[in-house]
C-alpha positions in Angstrom: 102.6 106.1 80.5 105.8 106.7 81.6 108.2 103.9 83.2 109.4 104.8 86.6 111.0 101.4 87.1 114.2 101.9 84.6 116.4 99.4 86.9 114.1 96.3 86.1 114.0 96.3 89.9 110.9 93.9 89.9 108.6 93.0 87.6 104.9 90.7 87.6 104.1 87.2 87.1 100.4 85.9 86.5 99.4 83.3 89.5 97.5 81.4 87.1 99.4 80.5 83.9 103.2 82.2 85.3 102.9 85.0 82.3 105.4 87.8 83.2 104.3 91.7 82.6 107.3 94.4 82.9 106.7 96.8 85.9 106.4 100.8 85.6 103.2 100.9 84.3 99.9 100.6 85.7 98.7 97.0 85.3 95.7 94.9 87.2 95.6 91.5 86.5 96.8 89.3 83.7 95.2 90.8 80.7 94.9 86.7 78.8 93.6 85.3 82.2 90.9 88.3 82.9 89.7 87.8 79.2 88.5 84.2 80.8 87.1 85.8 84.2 83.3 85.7 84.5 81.2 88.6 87.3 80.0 85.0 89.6 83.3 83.1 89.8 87.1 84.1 91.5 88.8 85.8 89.2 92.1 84.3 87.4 94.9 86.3 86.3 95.8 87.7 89.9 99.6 89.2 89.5 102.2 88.5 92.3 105.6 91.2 92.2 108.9 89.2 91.5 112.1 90.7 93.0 115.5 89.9 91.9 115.7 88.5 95.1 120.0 86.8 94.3 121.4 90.7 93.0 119.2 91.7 96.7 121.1 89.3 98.5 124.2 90.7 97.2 123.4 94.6 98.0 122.2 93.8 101.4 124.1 92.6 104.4 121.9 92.0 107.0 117.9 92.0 107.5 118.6 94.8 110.1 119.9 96.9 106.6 116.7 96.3 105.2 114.3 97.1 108.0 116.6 101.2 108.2 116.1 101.4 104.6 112.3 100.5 105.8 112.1 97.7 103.1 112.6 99.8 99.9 114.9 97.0 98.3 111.3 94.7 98.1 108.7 97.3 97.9 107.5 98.2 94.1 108.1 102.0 95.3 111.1 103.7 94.5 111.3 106.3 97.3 110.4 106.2 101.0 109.8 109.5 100.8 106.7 108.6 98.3 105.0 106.9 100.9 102.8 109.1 103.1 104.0 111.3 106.0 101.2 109.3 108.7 102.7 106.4 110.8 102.2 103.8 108.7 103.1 100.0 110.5 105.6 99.4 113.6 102.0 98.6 115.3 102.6 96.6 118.7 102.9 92.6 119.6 101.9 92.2 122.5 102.3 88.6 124.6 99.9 87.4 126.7 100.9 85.0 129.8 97.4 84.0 131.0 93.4 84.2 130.1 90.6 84.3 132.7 93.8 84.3 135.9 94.7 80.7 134.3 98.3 80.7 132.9 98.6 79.8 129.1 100.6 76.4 128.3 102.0 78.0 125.3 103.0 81.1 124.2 100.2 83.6 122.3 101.1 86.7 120.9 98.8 89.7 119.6 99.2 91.8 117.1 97.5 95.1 117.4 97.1 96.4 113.9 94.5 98.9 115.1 97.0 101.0 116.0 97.3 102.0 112.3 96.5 105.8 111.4 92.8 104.8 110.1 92.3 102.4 112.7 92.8 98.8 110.6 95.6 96.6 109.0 94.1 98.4 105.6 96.6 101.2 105.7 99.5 98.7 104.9 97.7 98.7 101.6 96.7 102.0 101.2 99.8 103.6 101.9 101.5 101.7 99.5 99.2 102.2 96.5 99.1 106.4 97.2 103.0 106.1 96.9 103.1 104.5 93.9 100.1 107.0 92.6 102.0 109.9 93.3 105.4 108.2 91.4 103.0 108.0 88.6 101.5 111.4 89.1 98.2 109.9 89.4 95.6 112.0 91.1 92.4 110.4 91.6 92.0 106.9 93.1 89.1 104.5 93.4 88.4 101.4 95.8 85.0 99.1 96.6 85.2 98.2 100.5 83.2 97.5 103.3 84.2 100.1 105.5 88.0 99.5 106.7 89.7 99.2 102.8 87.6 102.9 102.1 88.1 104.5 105.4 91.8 103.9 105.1 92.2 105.4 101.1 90.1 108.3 102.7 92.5 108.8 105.2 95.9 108.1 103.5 94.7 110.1 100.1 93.9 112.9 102.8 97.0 112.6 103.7 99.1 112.8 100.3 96.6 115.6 98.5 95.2 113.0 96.1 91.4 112.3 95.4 89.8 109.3 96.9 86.5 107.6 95.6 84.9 105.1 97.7 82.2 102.8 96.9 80.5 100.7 99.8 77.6 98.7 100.5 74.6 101.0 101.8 74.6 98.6 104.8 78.7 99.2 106.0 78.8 100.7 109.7 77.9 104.2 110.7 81.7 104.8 112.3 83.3 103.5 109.2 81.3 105.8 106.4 81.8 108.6 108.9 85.6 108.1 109.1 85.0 108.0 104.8 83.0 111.7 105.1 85.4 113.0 107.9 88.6 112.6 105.5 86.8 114.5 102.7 86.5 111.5 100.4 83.8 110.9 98.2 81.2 108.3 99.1 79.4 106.0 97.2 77.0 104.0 98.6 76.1 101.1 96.2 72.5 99.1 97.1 74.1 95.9 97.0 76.4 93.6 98.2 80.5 94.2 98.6 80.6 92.2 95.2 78.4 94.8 93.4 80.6 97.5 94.5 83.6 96.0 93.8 82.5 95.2 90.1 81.1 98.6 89.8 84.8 100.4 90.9 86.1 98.3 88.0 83.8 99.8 85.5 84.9 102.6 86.7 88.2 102.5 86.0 87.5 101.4 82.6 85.0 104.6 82.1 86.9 107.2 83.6 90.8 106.0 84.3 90.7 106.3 88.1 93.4 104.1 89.9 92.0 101.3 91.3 92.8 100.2 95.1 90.7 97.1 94.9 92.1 93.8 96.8 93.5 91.0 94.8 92.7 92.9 91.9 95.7 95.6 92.5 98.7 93.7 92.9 100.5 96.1 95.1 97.7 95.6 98.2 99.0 92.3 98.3 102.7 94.2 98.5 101.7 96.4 101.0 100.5 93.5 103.6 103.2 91.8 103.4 105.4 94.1 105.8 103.6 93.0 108.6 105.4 89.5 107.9 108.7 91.4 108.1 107.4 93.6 111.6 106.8 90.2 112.8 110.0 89.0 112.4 111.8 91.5 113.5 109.9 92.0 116.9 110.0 88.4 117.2 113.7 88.6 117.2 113.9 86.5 113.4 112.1 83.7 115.2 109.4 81.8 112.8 105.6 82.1 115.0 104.3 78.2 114.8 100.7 79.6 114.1 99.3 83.0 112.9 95.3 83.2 113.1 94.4 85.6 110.2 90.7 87.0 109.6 90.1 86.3 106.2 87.5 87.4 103.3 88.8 88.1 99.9 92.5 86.4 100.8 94.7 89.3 100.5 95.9 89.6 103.8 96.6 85.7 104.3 98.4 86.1 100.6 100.2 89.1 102.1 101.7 87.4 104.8 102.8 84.2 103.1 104.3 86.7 100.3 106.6 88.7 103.5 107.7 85.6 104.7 108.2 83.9 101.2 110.4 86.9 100.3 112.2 86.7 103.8 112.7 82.8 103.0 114.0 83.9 99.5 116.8 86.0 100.4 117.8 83.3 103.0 116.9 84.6 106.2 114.6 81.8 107.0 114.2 78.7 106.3 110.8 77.2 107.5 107.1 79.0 107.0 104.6 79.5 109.7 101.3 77.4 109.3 99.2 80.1 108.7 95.1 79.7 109.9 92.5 81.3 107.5 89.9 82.4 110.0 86.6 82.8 108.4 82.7 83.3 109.6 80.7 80.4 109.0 78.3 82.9 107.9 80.8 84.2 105.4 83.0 80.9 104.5 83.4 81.2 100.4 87.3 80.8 100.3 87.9 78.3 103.3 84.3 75.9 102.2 85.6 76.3 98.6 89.5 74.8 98.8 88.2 71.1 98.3 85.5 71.7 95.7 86.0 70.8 92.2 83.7 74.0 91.6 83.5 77.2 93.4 80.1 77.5 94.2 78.7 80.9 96.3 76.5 81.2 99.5 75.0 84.4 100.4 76.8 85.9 103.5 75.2 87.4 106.6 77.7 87.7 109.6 78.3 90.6 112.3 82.2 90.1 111.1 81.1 92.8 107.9 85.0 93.3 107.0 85.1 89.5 105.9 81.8 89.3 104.8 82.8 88.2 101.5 81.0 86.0 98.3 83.2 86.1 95.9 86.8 86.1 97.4 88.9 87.4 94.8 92.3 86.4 95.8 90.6 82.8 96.0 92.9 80.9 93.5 96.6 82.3 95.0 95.1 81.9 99.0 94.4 78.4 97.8 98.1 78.5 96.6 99.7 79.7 99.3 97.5 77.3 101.6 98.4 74.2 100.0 101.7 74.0 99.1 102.9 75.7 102.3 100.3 73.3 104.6 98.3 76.2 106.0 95.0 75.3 108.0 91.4 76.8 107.8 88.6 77.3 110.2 85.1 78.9 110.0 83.6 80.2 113.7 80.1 81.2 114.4 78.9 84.4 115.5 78.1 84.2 119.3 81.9 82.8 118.8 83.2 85.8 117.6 81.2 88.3 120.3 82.8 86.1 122.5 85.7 86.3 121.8 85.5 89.2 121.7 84.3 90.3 124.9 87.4 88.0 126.4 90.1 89.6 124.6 89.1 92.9 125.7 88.4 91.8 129.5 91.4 90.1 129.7 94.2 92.3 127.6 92.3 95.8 127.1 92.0 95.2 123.3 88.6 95.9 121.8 88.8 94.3 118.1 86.1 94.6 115.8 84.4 91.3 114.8 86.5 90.3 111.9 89.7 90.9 114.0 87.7 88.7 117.0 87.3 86.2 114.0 91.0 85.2 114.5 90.6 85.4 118.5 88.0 82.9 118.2 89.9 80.5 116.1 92.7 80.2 118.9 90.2 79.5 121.2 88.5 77.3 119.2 92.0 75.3 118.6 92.9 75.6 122.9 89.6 74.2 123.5 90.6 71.2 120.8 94.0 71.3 122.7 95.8 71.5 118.7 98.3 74.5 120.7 101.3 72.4 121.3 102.9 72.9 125.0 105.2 76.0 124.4 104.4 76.6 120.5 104.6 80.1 119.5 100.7 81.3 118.2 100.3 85.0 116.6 96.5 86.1 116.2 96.3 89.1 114.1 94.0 91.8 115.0 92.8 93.7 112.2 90.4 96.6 112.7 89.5 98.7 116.0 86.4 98.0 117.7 84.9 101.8 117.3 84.8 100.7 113.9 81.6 98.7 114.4 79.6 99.7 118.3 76.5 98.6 116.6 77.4 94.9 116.1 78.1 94.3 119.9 75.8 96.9 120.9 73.0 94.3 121.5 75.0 92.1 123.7 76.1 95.2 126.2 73.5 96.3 129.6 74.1 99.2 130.4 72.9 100.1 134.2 70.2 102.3 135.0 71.7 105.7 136.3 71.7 106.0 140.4 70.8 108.8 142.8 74.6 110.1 143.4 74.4 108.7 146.9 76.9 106.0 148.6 74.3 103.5 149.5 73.0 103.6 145.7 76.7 103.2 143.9 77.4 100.1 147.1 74.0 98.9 145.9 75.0 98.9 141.8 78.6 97.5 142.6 77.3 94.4 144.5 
């Protein structure tokens, strides 16, 4: 295939044994890691894209010339105009002063990543992945998800005239494999787990060359996450959060953000790292119960969070990374937690997440109860997918009243 990356603007280095690839060409993970990989474990081999972040430095003046040239000088892409003509990003932040009328001792900040075209925090992957298809003249593209990863290719491949394949669990949410249908995508439901449809997507792209969106396992998802580190920097006025509360399954989001603000930190624009909080279900806690273990071992998930619902992280080995050596934290919540939550973030800002997103909700909570959110510290939860996304999961904690008589004395007698 054809290099479209004659400028050696970036190229790929192997998490696991540092191994650089040249870019241009499509390329998963490290071909002598994967060879070691087994279908039950975390894979090995996941690639990270390395910038020449010192000739960067020299182009670029200012952060505020990399945010109009909407990050093109650290994006694998080589034009703006490859990326797809829907909104993609620029989603709000909202601050929040108090919960339940009680003012907040420090300050939390939410950002509202449901505002994305499909609804989720996905399309900062998606997006990025259909442009570098179409600089590759690559039609047809392929993805394993639970709902949000294959609702969002559905929508952005819409979007771009390119082909989208989706594979997902038989059990993933009504509203999710209808946004899949609506887009004109074709759906694949798998009877089996996330896990089983991710392996099968893989065969697939050995069998029939599709392009493969998968997390961890395409290293540009991990490129295309990353720019909400950079959104929050810049609506933060380049001040560093203390805390961001991230919902987490396979890892690629919490890689994503480390990787923005690593890149930010290597072009010297900051100089400390949030402590970033992998937020997982205790139902679904594979990456966070794993981190101490001298050998991954898997536990079958059931949680209502289905967009973390995860056995086999596959960014497990660079989240562990990324978590140690910049002193992240980890936390696993229950269900009724996350309902909870929930149910509290939408009574007391008007934003209805979907259970993974309350994931991280529940987690600041969880750390205001434990009174670990210093007086005035700066806390970012990241809300991930749209509530609509998933009606049935809170559907059995909802009354709804009986209809009245459309008489005064009836609707005085419902509103007491």
């Amino acid at each position: 295939m054809k290099s479209i990356n004659p400028d050696g603007k970036y190229y790929y280095q192997c998490s696991t044994c540092q191994k650089t690839y040249a870019a241009g060409s499509v390329i998963y993970l490290c071909p002598e890691c994967a060879a070691k990989n087994s279908t039950v474990q975390p894979p090995y081999g996941v690639l990270n894209v390395i910038y020449d972040f010192a000739s960067i430095r020299r182009k670029l003046k200012s952060f505020e010339t990399l945010q109009q040239q909407h990050f093109l000088d650290i994006l694998p892409i080589n034009s703006i105009e490859s990326l797809p003509p829907l909104r993609i990003g620029n989603t709000p932040l909202y601050k929040t002063l108090q919960m339940d009328d009680e003012a907040l001792p420090f300050h939390l900040l939410l950002k509202d990543d449901a505002q994305q075209p499909t609804f989720s925090f996905k399309d900062r992957a998606s997006a990025l992945v259909s442009a570098f298809a179409k600089e590759h003249h690559i039609h047809t593209i392929v993805t394993a998800s639970t709902g949000n990863a294959g609702s969002s290719l559905a929508g952005i491949c819409a979007s771009q005239n390119q082909k989208a394949i989706i594979l997902v669990p038989a059990t993933a949410p009504l509203a999710k494999l209808t946004q899949i249908m609506m887009y004109g995508a074709s759906i694949v439901p798998v009877d089996g787990s996330y896990d089983n449809a991710f392996d099968l997507s893989i065969n697939a792209t050995r069998s029939f060359g599709w392009y493969n969106r998968n997390t961890a396992f395409n290293p540009l998802t991990i490129e295309g996450k990353k720019t909400v580190s950079f959104e929050l920097f810049s609506q933060m006025e380049k001040r560093i959060p203390d805390r961001i509360f991230v919902p987490t399954g396979d890892g690629v989001i919490l890689a994503g953000l480390y990787k923005g603000y690593e890149d930010l930190f290597h072009l010297g624009w900051i100089d400390r790292m949030p402590v970033i909080v992998a937020v997982q279900s205790k139902g679904s806690d594979n990456l966070v119960r794993n981190l101490e273990a001298d050998h991954f071992s898997i536990k079958s998930s059931s949680t209502i969070a289905d967009s973390i619902s995860v056995d086999i992280p596959r960014n497990f080995y660079l989240a562990k990374h990324y978590l140690k050596i910049y002193g992240g934290e980890t936390i696993a919540v229950e269900d009724d937690e996350i309902i909870a939550a929930s149910a509290k973030l939408a009574h007391n800002t008007g934003i209805f997440t979907e259970p993974a997103a309350a994931a991280a909700f529940a987690a600041m909570l969880a750390y205001k109860k434990a009174e670990k959110l210093e007086k005035n510290s700066v806390n970012v939860v990241l809300l991930t997918g749209s509530g609509l996304k998933d009606l049935k999961a809170v559907s059995p904690f909802l009354k709804m009243p009986k209809a009245i008589a459309p008489t005064i004395e009836n609707l005085q007698k419902l509103i007491k």
